[in-house]
PyMOL Python script that loads the backbone (N, CA, C, O; Angstrom):
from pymol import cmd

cmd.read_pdbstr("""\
ATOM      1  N   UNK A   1     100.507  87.178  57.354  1.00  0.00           N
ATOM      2  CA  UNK A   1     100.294  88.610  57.506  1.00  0.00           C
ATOM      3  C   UNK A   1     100.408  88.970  58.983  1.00  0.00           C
ATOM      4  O   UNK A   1     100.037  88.115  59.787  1.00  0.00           O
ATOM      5  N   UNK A   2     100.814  89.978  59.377  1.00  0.00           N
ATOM      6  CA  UNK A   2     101.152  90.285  60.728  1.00  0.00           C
ATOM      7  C   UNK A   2     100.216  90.815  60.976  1.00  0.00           C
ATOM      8  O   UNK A   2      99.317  91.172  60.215  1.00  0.00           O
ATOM      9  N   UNK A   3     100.358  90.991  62.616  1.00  0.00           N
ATOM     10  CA  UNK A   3      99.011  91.894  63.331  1.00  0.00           C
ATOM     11  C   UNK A   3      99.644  93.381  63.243  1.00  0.00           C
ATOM     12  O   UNK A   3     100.828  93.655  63.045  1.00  0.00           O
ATOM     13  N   UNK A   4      98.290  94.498  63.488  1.00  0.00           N
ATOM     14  CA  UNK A   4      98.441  95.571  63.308  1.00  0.00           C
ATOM     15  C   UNK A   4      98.710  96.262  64.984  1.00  0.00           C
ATOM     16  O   UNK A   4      97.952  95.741  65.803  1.00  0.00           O
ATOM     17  N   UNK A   5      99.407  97.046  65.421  1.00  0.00           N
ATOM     18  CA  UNK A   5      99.575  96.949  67.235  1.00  0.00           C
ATOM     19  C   UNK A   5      98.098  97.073  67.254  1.00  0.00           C
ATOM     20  O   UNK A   5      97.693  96.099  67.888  1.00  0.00           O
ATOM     21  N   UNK A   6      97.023  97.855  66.837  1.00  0.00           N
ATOM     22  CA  UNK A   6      96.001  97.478  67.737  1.00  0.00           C
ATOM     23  C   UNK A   6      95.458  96.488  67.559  1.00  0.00           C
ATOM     24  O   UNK A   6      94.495  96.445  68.325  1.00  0.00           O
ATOM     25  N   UNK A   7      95.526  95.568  66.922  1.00  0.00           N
ATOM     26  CA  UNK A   7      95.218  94.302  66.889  1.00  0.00           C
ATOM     27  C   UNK A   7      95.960  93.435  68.019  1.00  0.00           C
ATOM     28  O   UNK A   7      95.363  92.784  68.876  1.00  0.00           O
ATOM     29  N   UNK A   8      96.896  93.498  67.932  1.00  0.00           N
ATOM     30  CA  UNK A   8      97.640  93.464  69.153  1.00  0.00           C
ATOM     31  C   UNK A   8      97.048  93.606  70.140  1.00  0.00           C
ATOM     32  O   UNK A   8      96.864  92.607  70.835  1.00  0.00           O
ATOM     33  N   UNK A   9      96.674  94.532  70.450  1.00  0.00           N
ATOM     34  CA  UNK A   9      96.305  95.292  71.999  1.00  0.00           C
ATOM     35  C   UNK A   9      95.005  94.306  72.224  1.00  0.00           C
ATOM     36  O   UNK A   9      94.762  93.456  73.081  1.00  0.00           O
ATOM     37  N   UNK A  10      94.354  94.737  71.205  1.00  0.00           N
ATOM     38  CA  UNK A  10      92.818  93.768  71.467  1.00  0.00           C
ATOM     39  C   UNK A  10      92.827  92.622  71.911  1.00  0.00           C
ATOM     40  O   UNK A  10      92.006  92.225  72.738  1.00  0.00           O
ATOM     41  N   UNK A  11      94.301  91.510  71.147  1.00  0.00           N
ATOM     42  CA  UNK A  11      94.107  90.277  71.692  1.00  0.00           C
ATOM     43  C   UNK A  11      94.899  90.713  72.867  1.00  0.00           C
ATOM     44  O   UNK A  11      94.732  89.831  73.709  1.00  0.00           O
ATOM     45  N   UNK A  12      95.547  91.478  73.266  1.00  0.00           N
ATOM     46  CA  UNK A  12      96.332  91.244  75.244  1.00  0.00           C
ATOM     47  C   UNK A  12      94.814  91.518  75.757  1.00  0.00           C
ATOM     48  O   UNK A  12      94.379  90.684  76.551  1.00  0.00           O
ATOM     49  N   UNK A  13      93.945  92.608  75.388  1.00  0.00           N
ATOM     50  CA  UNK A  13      93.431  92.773  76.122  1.00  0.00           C
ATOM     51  C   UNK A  13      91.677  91.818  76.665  1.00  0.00           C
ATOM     52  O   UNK A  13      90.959  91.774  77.663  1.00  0.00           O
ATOM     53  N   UNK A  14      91.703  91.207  75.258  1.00  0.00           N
ATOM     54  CA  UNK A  14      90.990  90.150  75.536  1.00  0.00           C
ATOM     55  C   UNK A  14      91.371  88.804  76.222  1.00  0.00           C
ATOM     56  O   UNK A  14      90.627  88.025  76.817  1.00  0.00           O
ATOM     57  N   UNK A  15      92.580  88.730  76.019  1.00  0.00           N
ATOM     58  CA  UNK A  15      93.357  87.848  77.291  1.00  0.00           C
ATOM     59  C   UNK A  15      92.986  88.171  78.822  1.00  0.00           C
ATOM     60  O   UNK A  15      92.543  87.449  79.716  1.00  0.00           O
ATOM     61  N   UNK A  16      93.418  89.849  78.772  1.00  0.00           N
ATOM     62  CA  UNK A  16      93.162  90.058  79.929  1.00  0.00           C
ATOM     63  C   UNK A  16      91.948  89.753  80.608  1.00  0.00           C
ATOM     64  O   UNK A  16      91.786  89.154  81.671  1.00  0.00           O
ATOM     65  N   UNK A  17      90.911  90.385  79.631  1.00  0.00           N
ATOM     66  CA  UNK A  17      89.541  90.132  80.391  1.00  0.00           C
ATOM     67  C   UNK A  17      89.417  88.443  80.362  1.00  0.00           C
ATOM     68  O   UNK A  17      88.576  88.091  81.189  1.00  0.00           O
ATOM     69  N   UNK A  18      89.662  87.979  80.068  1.00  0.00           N
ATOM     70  CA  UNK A  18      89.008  86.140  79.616  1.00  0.00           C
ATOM     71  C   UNK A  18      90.305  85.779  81.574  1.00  0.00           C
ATOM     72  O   UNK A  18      89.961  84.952  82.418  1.00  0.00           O
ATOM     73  N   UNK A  19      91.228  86.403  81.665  1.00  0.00           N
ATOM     74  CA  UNK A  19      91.635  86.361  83.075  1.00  0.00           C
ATOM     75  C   UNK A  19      91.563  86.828  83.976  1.00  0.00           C
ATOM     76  O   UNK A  19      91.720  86.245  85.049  1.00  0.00           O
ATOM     77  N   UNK A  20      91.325  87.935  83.860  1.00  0.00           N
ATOM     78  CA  UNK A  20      90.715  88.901  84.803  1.00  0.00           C
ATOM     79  C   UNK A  20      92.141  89.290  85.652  1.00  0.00           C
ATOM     80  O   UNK A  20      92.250  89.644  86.825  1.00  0.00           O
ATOM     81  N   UNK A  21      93.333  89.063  84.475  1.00  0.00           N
ATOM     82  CA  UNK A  21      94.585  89.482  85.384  1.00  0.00           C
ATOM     83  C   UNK A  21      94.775  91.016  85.481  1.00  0.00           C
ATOM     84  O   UNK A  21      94.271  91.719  84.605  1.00  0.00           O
ATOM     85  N   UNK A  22      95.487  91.588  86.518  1.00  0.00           N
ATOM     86  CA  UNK A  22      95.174  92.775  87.386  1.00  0.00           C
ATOM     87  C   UNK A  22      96.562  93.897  86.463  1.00  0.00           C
ATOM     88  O   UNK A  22      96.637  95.104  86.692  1.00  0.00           O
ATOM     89  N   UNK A  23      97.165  93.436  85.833  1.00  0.00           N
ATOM     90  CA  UNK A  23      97.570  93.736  85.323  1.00  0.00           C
ATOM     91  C   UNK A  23      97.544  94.099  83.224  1.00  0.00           C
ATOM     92  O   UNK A  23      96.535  93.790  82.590  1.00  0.00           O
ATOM     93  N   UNK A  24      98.400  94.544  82.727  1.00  0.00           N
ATOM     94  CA  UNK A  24      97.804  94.630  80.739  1.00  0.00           C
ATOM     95  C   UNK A  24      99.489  95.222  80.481  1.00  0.00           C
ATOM     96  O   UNK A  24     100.212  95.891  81.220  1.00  0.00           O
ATOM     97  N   UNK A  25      99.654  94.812  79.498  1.00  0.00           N
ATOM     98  CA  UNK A  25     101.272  95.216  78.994  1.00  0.00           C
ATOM     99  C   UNK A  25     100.666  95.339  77.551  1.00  0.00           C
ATOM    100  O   UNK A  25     100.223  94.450  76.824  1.00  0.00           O
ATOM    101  N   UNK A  26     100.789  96.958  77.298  1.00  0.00           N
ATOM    102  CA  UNK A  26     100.248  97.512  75.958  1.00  0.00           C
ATOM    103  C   UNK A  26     101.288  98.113  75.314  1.00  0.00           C
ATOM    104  O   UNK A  26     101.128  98.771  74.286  1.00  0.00           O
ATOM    105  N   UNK A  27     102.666  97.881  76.004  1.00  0.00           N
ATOM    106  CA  UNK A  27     103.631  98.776  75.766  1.00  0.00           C
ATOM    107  C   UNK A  27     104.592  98.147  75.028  1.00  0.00           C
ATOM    108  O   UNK A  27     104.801  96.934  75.049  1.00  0.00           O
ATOM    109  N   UNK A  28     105.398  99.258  74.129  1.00  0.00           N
ATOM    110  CA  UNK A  28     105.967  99.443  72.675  1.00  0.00           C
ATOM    111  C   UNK A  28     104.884  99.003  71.662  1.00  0.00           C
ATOM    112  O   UNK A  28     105.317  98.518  70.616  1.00  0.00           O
ATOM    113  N   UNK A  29     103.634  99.091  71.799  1.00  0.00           N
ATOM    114  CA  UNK A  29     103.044  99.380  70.296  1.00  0.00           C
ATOM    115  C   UNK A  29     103.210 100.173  69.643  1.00  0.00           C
ATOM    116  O   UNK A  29     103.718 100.048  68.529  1.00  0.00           O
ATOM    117  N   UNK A  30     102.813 101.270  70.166  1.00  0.00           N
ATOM    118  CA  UNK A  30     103.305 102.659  69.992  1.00  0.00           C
ATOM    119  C   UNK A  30     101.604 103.595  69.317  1.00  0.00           C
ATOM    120  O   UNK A  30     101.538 104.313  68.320  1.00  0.00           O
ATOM    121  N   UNK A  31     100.407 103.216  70.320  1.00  0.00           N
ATOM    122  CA  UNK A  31      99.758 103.375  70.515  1.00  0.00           C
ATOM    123  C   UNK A  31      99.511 104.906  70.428  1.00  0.00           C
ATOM    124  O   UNK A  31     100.524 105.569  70.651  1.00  0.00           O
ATOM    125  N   UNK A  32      98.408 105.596  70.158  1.00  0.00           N
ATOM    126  CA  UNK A  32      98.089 106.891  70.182  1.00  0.00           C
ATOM    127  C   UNK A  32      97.141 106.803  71.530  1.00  0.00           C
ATOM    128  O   UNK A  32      97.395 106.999  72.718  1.00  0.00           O
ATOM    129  N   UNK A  33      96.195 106.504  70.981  1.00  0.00           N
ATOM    130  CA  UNK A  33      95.516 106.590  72.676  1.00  0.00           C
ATOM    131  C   UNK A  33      94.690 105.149  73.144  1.00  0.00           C
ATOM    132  O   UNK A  33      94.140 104.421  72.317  1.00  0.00           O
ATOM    133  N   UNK A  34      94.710 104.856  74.742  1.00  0.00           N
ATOM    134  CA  UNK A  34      93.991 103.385  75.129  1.00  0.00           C
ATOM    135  C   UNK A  34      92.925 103.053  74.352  1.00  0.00           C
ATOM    136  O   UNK A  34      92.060 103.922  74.251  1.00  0.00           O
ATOM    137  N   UNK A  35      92.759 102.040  73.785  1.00  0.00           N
ATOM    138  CA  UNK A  35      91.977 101.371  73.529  1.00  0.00           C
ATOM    139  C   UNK A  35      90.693 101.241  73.903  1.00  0.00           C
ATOM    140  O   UNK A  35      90.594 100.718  75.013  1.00  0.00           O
ATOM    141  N   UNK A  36      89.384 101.600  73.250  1.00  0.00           N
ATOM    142  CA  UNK A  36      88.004 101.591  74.777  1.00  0.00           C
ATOM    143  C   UNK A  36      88.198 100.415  75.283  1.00  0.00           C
ATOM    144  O   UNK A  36      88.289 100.480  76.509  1.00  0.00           O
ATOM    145  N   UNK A  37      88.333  99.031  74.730  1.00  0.00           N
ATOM    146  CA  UNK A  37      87.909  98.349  75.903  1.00  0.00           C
ATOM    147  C   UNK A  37      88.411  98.087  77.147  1.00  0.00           C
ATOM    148  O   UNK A  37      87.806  97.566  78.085  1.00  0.00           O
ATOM    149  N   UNK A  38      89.389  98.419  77.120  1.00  0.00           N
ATOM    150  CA  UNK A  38      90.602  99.133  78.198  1.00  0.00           C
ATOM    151  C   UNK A  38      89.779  99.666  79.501  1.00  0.00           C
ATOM    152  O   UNK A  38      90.205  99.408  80.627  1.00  0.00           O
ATOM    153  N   UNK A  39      88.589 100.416  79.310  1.00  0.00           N
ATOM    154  CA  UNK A  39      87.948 101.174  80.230  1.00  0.00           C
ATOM    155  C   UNK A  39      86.459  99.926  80.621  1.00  0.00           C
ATOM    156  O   UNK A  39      85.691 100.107  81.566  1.00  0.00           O
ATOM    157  N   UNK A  40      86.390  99.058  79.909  1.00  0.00           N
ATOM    158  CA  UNK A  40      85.790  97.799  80.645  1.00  0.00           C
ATOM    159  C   UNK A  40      86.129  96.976  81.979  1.00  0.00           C
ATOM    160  O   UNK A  40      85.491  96.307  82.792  1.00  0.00           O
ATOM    161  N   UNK A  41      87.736  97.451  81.747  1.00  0.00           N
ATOM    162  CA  UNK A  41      88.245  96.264  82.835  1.00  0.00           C
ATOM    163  C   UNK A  41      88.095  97.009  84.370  1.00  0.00           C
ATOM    164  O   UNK A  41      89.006  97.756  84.728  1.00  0.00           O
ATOM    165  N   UNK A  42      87.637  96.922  84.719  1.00  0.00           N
ATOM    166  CA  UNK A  42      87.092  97.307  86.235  1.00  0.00           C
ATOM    167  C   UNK A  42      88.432  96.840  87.231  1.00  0.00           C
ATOM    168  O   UNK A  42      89.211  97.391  88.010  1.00  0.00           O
ATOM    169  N   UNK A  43      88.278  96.016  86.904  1.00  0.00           N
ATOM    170  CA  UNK A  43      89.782  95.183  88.215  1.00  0.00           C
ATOM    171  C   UNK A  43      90.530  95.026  88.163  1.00  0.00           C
ATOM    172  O   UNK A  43      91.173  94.208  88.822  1.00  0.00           O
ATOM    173  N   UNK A  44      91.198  96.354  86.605  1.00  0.00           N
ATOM    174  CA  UNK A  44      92.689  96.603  86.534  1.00  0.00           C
ATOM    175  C   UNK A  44      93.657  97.530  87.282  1.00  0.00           C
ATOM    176  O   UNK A  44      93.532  98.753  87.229  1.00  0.00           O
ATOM    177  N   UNK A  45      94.549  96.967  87.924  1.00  0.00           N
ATOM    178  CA  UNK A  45      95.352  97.760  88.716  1.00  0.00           C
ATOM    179  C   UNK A  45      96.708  98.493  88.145  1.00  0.00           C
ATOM    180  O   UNK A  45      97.181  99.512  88.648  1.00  0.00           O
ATOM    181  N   UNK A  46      97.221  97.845  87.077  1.00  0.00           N
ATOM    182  CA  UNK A  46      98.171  98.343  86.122  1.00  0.00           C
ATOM    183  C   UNK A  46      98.015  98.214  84.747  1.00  0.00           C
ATOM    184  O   UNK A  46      97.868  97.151  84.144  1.00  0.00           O
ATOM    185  N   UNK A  47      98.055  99.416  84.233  1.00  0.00           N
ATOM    186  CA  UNK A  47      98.486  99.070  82.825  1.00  0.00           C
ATOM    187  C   UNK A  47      99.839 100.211  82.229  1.00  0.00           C
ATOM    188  O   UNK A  47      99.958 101.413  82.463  1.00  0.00           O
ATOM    189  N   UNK A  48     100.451  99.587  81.664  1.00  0.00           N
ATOM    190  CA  UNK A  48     101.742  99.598  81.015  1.00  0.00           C
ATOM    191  C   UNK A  48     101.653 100.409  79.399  1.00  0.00           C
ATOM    192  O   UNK A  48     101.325  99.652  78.485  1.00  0.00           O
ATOM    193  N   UNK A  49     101.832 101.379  79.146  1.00  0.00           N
ATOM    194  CA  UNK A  49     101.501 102.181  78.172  1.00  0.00           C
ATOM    195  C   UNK A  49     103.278 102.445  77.440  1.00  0.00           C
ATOM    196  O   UNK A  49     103.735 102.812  76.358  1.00  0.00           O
ATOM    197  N   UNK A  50     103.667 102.132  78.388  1.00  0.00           N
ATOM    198  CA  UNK A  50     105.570 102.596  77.787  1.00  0.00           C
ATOM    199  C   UNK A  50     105.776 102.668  76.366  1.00  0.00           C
ATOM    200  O   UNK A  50     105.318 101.797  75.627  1.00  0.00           O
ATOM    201  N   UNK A  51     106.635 103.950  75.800  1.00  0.00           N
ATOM    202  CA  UNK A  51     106.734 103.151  74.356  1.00  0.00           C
ATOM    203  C   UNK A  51     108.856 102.134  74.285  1.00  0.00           C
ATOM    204  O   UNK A  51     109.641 101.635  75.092  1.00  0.00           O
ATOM    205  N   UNK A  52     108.792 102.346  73.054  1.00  0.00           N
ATOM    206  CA  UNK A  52     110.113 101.670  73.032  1.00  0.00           C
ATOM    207  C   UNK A  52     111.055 102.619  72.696  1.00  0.00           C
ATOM    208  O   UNK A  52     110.718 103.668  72.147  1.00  0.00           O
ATOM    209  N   UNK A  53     112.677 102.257  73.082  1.00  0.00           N
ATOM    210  CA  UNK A  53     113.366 103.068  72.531  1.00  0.00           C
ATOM    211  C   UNK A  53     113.900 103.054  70.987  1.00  0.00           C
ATOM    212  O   UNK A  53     114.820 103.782  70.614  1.00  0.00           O
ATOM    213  N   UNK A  54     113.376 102.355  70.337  1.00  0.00           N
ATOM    214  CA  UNK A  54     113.842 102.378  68.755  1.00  0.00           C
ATOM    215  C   UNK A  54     112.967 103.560  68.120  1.00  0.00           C
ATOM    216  O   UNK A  54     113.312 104.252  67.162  1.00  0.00           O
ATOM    217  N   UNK A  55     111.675 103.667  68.894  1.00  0.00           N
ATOM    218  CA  UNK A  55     111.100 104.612  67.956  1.00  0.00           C
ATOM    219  C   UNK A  55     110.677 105.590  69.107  1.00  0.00           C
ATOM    220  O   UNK A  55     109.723 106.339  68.896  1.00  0.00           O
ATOM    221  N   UNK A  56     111.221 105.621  70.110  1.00  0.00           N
ATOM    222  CA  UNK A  56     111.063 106.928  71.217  1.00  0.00           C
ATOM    223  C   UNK A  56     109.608 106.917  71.900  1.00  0.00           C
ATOM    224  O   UNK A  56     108.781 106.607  71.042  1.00  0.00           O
ATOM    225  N   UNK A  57     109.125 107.106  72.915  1.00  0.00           N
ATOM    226  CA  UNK A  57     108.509 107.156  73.268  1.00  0.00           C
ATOM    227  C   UNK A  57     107.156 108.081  72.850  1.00  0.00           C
ATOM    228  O   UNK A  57     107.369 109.261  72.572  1.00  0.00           O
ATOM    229  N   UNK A  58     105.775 107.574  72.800  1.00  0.00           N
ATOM    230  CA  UNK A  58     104.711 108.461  72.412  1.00  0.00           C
ATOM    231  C   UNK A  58     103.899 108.505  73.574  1.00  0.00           C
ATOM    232  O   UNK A  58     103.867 107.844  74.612  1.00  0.00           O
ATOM    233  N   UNK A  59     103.267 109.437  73.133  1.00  0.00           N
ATOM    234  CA  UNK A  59     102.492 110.242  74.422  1.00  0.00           C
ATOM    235  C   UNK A  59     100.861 109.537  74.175  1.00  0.00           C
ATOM    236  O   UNK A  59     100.272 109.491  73.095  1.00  0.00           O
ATOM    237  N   UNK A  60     100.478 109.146  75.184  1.00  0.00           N
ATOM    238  CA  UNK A  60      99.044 108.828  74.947  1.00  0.00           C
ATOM    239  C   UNK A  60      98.281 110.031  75.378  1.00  0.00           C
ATOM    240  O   UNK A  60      98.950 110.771  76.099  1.00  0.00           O
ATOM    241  N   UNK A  61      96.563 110.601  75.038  1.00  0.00           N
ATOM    242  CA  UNK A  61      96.389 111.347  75.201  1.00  0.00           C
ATOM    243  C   UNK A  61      96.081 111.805  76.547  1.00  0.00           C
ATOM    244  O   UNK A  61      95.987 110.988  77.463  1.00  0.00           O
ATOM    245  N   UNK A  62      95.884 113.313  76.771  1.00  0.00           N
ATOM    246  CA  UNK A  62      95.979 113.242  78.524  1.00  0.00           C
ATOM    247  C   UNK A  62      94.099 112.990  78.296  1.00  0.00           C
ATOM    248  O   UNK A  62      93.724 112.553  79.384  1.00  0.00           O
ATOM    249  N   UNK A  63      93.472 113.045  77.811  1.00  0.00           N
ATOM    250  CA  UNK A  63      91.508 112.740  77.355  1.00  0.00           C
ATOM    251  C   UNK A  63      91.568 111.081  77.862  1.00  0.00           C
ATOM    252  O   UNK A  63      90.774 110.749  78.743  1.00  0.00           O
ATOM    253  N   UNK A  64      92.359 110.219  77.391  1.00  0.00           N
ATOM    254  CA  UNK A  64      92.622 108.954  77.440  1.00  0.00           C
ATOM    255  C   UNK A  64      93.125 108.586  78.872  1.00  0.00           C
ATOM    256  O   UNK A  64      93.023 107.448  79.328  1.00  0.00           O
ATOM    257  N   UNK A  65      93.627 109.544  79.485  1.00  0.00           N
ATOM    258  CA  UNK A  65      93.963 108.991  80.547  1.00  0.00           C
ATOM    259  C   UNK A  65      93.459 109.744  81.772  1.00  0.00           C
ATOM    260  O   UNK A  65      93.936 109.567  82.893  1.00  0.00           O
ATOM    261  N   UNK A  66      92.551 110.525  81.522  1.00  0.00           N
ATOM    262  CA  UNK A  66      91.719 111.045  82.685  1.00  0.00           C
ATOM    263  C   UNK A  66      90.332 110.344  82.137  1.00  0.00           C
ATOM    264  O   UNK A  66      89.476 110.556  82.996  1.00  0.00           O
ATOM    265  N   UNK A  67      89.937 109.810  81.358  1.00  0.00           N
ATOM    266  CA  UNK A  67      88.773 108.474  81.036  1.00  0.00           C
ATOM    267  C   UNK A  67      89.378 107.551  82.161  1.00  0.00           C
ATOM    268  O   UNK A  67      88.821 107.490  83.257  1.00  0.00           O
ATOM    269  N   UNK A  68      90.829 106.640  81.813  1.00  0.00           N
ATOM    270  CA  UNK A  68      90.929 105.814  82.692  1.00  0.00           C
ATOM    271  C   UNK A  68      90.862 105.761  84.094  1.00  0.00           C
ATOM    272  O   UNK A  68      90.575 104.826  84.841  1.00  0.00           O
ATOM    273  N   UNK A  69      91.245 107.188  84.374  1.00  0.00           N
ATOM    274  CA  UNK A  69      91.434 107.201  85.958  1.00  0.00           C
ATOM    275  C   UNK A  69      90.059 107.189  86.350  1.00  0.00           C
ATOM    276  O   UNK A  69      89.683 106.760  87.440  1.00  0.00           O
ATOM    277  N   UNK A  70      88.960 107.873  85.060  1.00  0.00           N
ATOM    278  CA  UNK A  70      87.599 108.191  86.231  1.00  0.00           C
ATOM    279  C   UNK A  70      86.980 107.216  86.253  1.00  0.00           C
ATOM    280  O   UNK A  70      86.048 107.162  87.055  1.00  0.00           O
ATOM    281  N   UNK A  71      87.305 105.871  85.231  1.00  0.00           N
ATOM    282  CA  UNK A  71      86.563 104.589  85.497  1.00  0.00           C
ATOM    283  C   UNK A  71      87.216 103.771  86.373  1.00  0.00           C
ATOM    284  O   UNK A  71      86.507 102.859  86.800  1.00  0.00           O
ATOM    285  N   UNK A  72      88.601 103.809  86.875  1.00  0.00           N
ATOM    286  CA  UNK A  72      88.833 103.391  87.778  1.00  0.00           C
ATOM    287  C   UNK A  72      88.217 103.401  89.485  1.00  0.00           C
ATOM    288  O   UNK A  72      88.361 102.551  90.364  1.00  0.00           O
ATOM    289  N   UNK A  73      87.430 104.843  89.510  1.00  0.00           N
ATOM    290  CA  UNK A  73      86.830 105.084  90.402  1.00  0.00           C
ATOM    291  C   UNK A  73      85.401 104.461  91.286  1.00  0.00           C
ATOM    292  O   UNK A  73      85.006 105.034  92.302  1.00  0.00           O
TER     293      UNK A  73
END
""", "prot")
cmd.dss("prot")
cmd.show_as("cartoon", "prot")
cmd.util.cbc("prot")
cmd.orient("prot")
């Protein structure tokens, strides 16, 4: 049985945290909006939201991404 993208996301992003790499590649899931635990990672410097071109790009929400910026702070 395959993973579902946010299932997906959960395991990059539990990768991420278990590395604490500064980076997260969430892109072509085709995601609606970040993930909370996304807003855990304190000592992320990039994350990658892109969608793909087979199914066009989606918009994450702009709520979702003014969360991220203010925990980045």
């Amino acid at each position: 049985m395959s993973m579902t993208p946010l299932e997906i996301a959960l395991e990059r992003i539990k990768e991420c945290r278990s590395t604490r790499s500064p980076e997260l590649d969430l892109s072509k899931l085709g995601l609606d909006a970040i993930p909370e635990p996304v807003f855990e990672l304190a000592w992320l410097e990039k994350l990658d939201v892109a969608g793909d071109r087979k199914n066009g790009n989606r918009e994450i929400s702009a709520k979702s991404l003014l969360r991220l910026g203010n925990s980045l702070h």
